[in-house]
C-alpha positions as CSV (number, residue, x, y, z in Angstrom):
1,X,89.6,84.0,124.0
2,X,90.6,87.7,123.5
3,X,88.2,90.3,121.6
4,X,89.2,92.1,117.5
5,X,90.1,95.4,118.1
6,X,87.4,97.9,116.2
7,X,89.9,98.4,113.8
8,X,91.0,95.0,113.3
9,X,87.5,94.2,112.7
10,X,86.6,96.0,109.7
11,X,89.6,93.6,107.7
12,X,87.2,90.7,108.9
13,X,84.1,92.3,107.6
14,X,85.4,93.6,104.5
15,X,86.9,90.9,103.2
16,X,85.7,89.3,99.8
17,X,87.0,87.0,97.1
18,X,87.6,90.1,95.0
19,X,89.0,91.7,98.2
20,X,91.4,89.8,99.8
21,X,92.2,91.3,103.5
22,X,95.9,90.2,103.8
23,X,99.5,91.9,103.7
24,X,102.5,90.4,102.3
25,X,106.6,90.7,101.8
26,X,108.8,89.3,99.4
27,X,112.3,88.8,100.8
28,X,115.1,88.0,97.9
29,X,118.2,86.5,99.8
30,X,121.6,85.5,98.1
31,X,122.8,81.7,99.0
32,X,125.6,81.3,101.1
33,X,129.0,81.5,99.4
34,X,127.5,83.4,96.1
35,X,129.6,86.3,95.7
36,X,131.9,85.7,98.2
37,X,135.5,83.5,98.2
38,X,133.7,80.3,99.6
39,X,132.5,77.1,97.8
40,X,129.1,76.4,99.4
41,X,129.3,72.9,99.6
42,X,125.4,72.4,98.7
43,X,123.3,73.2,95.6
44,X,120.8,75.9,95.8
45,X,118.1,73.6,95.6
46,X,119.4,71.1,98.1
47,X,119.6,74.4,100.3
48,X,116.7,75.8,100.2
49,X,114.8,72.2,100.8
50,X,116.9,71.3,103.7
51,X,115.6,75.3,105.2
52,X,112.3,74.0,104.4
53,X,113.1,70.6,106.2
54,X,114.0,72.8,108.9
55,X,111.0,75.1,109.1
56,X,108.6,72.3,109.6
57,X,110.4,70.9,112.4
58,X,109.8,73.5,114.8
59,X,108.9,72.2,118.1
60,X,106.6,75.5,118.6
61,X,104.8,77.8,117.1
62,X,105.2,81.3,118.5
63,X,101.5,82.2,119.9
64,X,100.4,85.0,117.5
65,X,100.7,82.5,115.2
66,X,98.7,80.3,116.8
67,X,95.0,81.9,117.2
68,X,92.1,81.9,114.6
69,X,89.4,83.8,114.5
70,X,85.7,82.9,115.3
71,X,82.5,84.2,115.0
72,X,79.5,82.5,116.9
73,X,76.6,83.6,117.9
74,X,77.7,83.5,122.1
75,X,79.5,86.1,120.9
76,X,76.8,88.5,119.7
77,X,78.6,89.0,116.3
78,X,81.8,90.4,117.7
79,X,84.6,88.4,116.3
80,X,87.4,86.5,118.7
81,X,90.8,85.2,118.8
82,X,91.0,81.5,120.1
83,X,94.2,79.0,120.0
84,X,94.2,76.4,117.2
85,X,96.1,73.6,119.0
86,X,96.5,71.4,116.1
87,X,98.5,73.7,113.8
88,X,98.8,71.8,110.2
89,X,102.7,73.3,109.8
90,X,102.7,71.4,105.9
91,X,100.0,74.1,105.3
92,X,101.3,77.1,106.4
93,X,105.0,76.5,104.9
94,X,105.1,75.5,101.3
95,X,108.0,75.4,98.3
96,X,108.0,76.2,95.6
97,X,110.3,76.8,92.3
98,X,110.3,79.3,90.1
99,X,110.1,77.9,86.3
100,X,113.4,78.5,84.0
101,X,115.2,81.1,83.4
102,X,113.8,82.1,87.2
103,X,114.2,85.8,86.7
104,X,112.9,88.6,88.6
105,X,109.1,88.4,85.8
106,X,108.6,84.3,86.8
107,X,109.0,85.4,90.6
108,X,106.9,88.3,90.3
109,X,104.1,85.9,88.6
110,X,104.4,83.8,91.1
111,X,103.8,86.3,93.9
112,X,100.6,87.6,92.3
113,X,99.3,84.2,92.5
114,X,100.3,83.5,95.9
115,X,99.0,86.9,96.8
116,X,95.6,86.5,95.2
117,X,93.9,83.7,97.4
118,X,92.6,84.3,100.4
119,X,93.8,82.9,103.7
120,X,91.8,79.9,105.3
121,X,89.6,81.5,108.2
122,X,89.5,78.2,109.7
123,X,93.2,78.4,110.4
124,X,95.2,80.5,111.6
125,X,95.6,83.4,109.3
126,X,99.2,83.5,107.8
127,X,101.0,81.3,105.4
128,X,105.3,81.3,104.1
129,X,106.1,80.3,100.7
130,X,110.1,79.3,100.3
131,X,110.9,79.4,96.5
132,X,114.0,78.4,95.0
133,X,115.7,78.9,91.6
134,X,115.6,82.5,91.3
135,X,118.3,83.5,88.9
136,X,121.7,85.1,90.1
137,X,122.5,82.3,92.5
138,X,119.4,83.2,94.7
139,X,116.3,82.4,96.6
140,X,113.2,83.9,98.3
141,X,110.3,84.1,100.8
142,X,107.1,85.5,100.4
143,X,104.6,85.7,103.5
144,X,101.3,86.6,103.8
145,X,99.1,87.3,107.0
146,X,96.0,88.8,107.6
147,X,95.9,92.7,108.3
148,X,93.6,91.9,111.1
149,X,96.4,90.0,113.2
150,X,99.0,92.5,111.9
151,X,99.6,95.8,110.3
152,X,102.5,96.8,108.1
153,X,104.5,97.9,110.7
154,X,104.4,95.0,113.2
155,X,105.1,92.5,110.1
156,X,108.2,94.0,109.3
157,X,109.3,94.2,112.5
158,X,108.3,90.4,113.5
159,X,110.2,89.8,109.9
160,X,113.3,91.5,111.0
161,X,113.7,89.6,114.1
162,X,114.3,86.2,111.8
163,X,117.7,88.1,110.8
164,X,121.0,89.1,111.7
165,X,124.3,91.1,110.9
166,X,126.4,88.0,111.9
167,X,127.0,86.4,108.1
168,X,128.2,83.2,109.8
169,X,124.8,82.7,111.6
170,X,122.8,79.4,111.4
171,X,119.6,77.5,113.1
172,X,118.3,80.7,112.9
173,X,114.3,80.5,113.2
174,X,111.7,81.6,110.8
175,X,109.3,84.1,111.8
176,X,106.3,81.9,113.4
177,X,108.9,80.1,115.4
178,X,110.7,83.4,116.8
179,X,109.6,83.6,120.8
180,X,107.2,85.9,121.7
181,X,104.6,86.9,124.2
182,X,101.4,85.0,125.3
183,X,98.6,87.9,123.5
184,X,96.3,87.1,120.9
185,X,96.5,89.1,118.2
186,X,95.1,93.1,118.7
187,X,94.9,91.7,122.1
188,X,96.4,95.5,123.5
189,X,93.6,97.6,123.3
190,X,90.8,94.7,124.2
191,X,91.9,92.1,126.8
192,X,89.8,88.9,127.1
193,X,87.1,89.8,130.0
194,X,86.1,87.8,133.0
195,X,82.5,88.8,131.8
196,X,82.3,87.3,128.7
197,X,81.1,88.1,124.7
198,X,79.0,90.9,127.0
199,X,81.6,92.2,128.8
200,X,84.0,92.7,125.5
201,X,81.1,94.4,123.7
202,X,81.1,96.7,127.0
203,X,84.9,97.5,126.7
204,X,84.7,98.3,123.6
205,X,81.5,101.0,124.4
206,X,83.4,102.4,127.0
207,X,86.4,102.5,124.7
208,X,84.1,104.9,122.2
209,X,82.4,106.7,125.2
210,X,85.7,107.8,126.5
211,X,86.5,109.4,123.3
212,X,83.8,112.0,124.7
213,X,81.5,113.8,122.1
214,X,84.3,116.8,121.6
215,X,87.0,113.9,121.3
216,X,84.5,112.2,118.5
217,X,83.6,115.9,117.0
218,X,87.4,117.0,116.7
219,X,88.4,113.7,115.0
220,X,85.6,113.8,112.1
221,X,86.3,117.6,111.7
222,X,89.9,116.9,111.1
223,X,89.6,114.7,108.7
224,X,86.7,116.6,107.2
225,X,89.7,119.5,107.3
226,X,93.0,117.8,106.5
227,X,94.2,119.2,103.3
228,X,90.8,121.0,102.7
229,X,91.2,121.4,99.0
230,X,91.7,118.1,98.3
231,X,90.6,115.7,101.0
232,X,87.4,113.2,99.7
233,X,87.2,115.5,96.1
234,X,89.3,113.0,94.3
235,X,88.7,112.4,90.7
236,X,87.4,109.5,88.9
237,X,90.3,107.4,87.3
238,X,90.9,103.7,85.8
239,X,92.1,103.0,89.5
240,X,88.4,103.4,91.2
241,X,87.0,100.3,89.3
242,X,85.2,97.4,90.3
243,X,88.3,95.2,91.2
244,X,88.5,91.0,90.6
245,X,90.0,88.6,92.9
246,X,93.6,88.2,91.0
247,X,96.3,90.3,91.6
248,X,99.6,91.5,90.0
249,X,102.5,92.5,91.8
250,X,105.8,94.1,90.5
251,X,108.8,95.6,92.5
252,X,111.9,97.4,92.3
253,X,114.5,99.2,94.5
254,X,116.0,102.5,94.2
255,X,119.4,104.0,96.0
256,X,118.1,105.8,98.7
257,X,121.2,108.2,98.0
258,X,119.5,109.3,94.7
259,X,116.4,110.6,96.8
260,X,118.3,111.8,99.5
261,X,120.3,114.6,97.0
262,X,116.8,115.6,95.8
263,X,115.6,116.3,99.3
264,X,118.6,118.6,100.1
265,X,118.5,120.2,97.0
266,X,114.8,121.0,97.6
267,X,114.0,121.1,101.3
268,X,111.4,118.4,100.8
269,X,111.5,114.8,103.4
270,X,112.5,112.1,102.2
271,X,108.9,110.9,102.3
272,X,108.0,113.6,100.1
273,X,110.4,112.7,97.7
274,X,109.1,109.4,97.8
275,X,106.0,110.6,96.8
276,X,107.1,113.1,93.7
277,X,108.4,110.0,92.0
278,X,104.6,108.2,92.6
279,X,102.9,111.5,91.4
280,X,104.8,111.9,88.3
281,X,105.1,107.9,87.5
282,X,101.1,108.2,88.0
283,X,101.0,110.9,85.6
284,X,103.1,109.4,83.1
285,X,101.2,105.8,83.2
286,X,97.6,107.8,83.1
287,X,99.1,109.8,80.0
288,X,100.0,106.5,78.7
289,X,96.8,104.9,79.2
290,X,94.7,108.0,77.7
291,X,93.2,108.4,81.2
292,X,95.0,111.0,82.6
293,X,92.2,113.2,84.7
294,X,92.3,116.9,84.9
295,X,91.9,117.4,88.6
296,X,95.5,115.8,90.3
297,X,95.0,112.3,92.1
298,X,94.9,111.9,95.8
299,X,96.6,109.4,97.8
300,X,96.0,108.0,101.8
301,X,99.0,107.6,103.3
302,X,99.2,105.6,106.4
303,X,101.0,107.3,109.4
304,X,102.2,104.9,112.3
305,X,100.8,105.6,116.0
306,X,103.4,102.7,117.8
307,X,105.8,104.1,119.5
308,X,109.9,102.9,119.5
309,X,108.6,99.5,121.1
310,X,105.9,98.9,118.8
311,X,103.4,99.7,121.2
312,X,100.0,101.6,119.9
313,X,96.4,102.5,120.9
314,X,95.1,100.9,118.4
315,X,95.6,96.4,118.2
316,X,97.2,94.8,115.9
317,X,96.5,98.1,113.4
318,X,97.6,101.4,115.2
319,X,97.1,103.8,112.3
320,X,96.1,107.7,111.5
321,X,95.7,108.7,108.2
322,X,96.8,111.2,105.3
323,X,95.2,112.7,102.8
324,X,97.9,114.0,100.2
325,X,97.6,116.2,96.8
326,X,99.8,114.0,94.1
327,X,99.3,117.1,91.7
328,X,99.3,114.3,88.9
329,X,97.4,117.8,87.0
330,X,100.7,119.7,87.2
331,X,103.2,119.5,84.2
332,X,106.2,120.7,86.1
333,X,107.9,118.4,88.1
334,X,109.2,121.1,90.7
335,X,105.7,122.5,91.4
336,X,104.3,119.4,92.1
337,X,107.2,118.3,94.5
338,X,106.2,122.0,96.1
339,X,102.3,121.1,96.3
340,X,102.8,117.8,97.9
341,X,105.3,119.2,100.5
342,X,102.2,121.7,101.3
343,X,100.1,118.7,101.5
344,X,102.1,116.4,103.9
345,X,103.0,119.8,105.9
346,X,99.6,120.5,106.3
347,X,98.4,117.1,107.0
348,X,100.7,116.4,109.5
349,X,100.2,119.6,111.6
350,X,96.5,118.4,111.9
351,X,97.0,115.1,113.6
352,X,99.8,116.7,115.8
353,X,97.2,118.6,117.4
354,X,95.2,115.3,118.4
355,X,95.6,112.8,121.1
356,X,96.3,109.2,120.1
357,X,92.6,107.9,120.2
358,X,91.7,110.8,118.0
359,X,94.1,110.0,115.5
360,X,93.1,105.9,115.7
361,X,89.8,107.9,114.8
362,X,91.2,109.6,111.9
363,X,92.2,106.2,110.7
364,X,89.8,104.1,111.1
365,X,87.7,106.9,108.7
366,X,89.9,107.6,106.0
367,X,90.1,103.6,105.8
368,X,87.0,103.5,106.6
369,X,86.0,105.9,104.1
370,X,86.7,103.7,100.8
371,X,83.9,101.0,102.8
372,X,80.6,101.8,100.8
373,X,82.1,101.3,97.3
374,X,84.4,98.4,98.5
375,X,81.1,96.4,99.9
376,X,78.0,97.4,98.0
377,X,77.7,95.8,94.5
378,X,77.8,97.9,92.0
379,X,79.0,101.2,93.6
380,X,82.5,101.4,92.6
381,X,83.3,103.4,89.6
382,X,79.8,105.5,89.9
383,X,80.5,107.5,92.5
384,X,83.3,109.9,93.7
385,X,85.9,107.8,95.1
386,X,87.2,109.7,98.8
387,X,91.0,109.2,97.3
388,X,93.1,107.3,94.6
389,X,95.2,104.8,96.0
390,X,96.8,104.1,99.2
391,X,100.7,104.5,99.0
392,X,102.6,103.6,102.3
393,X,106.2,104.3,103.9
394,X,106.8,101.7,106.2
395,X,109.9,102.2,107.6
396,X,113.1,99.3,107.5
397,X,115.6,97.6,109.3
398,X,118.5,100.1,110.4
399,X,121.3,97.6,110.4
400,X,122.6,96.5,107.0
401,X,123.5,94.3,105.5
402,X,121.3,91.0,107.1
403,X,121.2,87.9,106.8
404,X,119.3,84.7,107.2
405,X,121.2,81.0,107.8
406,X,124.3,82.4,106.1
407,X,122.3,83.8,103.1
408,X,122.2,88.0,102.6
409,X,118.7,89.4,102.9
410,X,119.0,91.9,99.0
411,X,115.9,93.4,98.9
412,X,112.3,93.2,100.6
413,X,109.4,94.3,99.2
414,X,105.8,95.1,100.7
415,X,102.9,93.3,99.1
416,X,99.4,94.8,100.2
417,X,95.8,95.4,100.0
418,X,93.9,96.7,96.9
419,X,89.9,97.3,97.6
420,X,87.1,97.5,94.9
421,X,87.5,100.9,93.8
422,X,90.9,101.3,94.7
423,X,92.5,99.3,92.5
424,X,96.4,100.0,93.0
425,X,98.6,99.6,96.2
426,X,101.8,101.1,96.1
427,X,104.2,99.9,99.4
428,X,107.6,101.3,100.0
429,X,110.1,100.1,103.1
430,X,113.8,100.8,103.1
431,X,116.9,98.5,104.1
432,X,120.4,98.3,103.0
433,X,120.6,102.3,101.6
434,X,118.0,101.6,99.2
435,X,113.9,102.6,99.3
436,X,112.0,99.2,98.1
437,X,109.2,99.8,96.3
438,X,106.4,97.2,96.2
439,X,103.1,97.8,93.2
440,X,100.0,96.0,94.2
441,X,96.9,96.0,91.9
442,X,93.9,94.2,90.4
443,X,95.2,92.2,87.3
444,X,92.2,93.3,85.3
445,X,91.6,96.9,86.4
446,X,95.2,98.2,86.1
447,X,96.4,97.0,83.1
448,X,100.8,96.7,82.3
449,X,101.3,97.3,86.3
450,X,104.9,97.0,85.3
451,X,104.9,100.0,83.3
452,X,104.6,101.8,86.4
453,X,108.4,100.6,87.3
454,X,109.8,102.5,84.0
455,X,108.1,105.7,85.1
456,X,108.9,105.9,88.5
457,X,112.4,105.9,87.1
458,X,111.9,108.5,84.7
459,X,110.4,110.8,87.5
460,X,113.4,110.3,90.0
461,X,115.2,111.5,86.8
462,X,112.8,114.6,86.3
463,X,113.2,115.3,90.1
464,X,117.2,115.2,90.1
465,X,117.2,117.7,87.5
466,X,116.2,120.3,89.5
């Protein structure tokens, strides 16, 4: 067995019916010959089950794919990884199809369905849904693991490695059959020890007490200090309700080249960019909603500690933290571009001066800092939420185009995490010269997510003009 990293560990003990503690992608691929001069000599349907066929053939299932988690009381209430040597594949891998006409809204409702259930702790923690009969001559997988056996980062990386630039490409595995190493899940920063649940709880003291008391100090002080005027004085907003178990997702992509002539034009990253269109589609969906706060929202924005080989200090989630001004409050569309590139400047210049332990710190708090409303009944929506939403860059595949068994990877889109009292996720990840955008939220709390779509539009249009 092999200990949860700390960080890992709060995904376990958060997790709820209303809270679901899982990550997700949609992946929209075009079937073989669509588009091109070919005849594909099978249907789409007979296609996509004969991939399916396929997929649950597998001889083996790569071995981060294979653990569950346990709890027992040997254990002393620290959770484990342990192999599950009877993998049920049937369960994991499912089709589905999409009812007629198939477009883009019937495969979005099917995702927030999908995305809405939790994942069966008895099993390993992961499932892959193949659907067929997406409109356009199309198909597409949505996966879903749990965000304690993998972050953002490390699931679109273990999703690229299923593809290829070769067009011509087939037997080409799906992601839990891609080879891999023998470590459990967040097995990098806790190995298993020779001394048992006692020695694991000792690594992981000696993990904290290395930190030292100035280490410890530093990290709380920057976080109390990143972005001073903003960071934990968010306003209340229809977001930082009491959340339900369903979800509703809804996605779109954008040509990164649009974003890329407002960032020269301004001086602003790409990133910030990024986040100009979420501040002034937030703004515009508030105004729409009559809820539109005078102080401007806040957002967390994940930062990735792995380095070029994926490797970080922190498990399976290696993360620092961002708190960012969205100036939501500001009318102009240029001064609020201008306030968030303060934010992010200011942010990021903070965490530069830590060491990598220190900034696992600074993420495990600003996560950890939504905790008291997302686990105490009753608490959400009655006190001062720390932030407003999460919004997350997670960077893409560099090659393009891709492909999968002969069929062109279009578009993917992240599908993550909302927690009572913060009610809306929004994802982005880039591939192909376009920036993907996936909205996560609580079907109940955020009411027409898809308007969001519309006005992130109209504020790449506002940014362009200037």
């Amino acid at each position: 067995m092999s200990a949860v990293g700390p960080l890992d560990a709060m995904f376990l003990l958060g997790e709820t019916r209303e809270q679901a503690m899982h990550v997700g992608g949609l992946m929209l691929f075009e079937l073989p010959g669509a588009g091109r001069d070919q005849v594909f000599p099978e249907s789409g349907r007979e296609f996509v089950s004969r991939l399916y066929q396929e997929m649950l053939a597998v001889d083996a299932v790569s071995p981060v794919f294979a653990w569950r988690v346990r709890n027992r009381p040997v254990d002393l209430g620290y959770w484990s990884w342990e192999p599950d040597d009877e993998i049920d594949l049937e369960y994991h891998v499912r089709l589905s199809a999409l009812a007629r006409p198939g477009r883009y809204r019937e495969l979005f409702e099917l995702t927030s369905r999908l995305h809405g259930t939790l994942l069966d702790r008895r099993r390993p923690l992961w499932e892959l849904h193949l659907i067929e009969g997406v409109e356009g001559h199309r198909f597409a997988i949505y996966t879903k693991v749990h965000h304690a056996m993998l972050d953002g980062v490390s699931a679109l990386r273990l999703m690229q490695q299923m593809l290829t630039t070769d067009p011509d490409r087939t037997g080409m595995p799906a992601p839990f059959a891609l080879p891999s190493g023998d470590a459990a899940p967040g097995s990098s920063l806790l190995r298993p020890s020779r001394f048992g649940p006692l020695g694991r709880v000792g690594q992981l003291v000696s993990v904290v007490a290395g930190l030292s008391t100035v280490g410890v100090k530093s990290a709380v002080h920057a976080l109390r200090a990143e972005h001073s005027p903003v960071a934990f004085q968010a306003p209340r907003t229809i977001f930082n309700q009491p959340i339900t178990g369903s979800r509703r997702f809804a996605a779109q992509s954008w040509p990164m080249e649009r974003l890329e002539k407002v960032r020269a034009s301004t001086g602003a990253t790409l990133n910030d960019v990024m986040l100009a269109m979420c501040g002034g589609a937030l703004r515009r969906y508030l105004q729409e909603q009559n809820a539109l706060p005078d102080k401007g929202l806040t957002a967390l924005v994940p930062v990735s500690l792995r380095g070029p080989e994926g490797n970080g200090p922190g498990g399976a989630n290696s993360l620092a933290t961002l708190i960012v001004d969205l100036a939501t409050d500001e009318r102009d569309p240029g001064r609020r571009l201008r306030r968030i590139m303060d934010s992010t400047s200011y942010g990021k210049r903070v965490l530069s001066e830590l060491s990598p332990l220190q900034n696992l710190m600074i993420g495990a708090l600003g996560i950890g800092s939504a905790g008291p409303a997302a686990v105490l009944p009753g608490l959400a929506g009655h006190t001062p939420p720390p932030f407003n939403l999460v919004i997350s860059n997670i960077p893409g595949p560099a090659e393009s185009p891709l492909y999968w068994n002969q069929s062109r990877l279009l578009g993917m889109y992240p599908a993550s995490i909302v927690l009572n009292g913060q009610a809306l996720n929004i994802s982005v990840t880039s591939y192909d010269q376009q920036l993907h955008f996936g909205l996560t939220g609580c079907r109940r709390t955020v009411p027409h997510l898809q308007r969001l779509l519309v006005h992130l539009e109209n504020a790449l249009q506002d940014l362009e003009k200037l």
